[in-house]
C-alpha positions in Angstrom: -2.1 -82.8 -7.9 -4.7 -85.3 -6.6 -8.2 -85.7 -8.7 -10.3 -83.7 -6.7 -7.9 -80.8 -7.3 -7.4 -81.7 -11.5 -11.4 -81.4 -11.5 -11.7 -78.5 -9.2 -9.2 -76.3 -11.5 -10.7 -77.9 -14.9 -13.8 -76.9 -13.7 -12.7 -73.2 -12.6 -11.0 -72.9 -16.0 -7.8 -72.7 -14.4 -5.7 -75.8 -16.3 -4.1 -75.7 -19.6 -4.6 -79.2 -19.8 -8.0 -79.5 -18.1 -9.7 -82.9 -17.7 -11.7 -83.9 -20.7 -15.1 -85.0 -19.1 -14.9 -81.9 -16.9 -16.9 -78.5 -17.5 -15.0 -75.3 -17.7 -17.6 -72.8 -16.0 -16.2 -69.8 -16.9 -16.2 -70.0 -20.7 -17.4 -67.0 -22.3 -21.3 -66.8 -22.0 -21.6 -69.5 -19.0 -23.1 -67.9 -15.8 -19.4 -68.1 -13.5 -17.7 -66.0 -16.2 -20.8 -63.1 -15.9 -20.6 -63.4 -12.3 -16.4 -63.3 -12.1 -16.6 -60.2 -14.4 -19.5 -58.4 -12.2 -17.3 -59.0 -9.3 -14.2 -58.0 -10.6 -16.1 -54.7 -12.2 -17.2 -54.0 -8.5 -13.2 -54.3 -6.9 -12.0 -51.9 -9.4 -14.9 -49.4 -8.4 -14.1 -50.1 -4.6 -10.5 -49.7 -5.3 -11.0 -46.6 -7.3 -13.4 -45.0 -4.4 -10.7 -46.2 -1.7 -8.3 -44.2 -3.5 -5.9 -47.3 -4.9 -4.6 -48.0 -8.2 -5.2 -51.3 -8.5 -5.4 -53.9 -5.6 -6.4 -53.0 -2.0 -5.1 -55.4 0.7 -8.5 -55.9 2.8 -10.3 -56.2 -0.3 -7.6 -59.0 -1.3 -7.8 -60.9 1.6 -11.7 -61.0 1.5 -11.7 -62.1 -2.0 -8.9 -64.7 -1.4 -10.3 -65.8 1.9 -13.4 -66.5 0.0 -12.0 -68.3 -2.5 -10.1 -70.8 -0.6 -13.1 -71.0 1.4 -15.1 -72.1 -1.6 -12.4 -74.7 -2.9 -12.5 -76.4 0.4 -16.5 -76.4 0.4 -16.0 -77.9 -3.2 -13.1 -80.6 -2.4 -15.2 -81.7 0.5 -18.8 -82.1 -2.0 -16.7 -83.9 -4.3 -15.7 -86.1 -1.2 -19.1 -86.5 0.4 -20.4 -87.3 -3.3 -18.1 -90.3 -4.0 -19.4 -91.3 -0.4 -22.9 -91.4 -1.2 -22.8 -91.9 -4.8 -21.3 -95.4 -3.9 -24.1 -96.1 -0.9 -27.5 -98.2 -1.7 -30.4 -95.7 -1.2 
């Protein structure tokens, strides 16, 4: 797993062995864990109005496209960071 990955999954709360310098933001309380409940609260309700048990494929992909979307917005930040963290202002 490269480093940008180990922090990306520590700081999704997604490692059993997350980095130690590393937030986990979505411990109970913190903000990510609210909003990953809300959302999750709002797919059962849309699978339960579409007439699903439990998973609805369009809904799936939309969530998942988003979320690899999102991990490639944050590898790239942590990318552009170490680029201009390291540049004289």
């Amino acid at each position: 797993m490269d480093f940008e990955e180990e922090v990306y999954y520590s700081l999704s709360g997604m490692l059993i062995d997350p980095l130690d310098d590393v937030e986990n933001l979505f411990e109970d309380g913190k903000p990510c864990e609210q909003w990953y409940s809300d959302m999750y609260d709002a797919y059962m309700r849309v699978c339960e109005r579409l007439g699903v048990q439990d998973e609805d494929d369009d809904v799936e992909i939309i969530i998942s496209s988003l979320l690899r979307i999102q991990e490639k917005i944050a590898y790239r930040m942590y990318h552009y960071g170490a680029l201009f963290g390291s540049k004289e202002k």
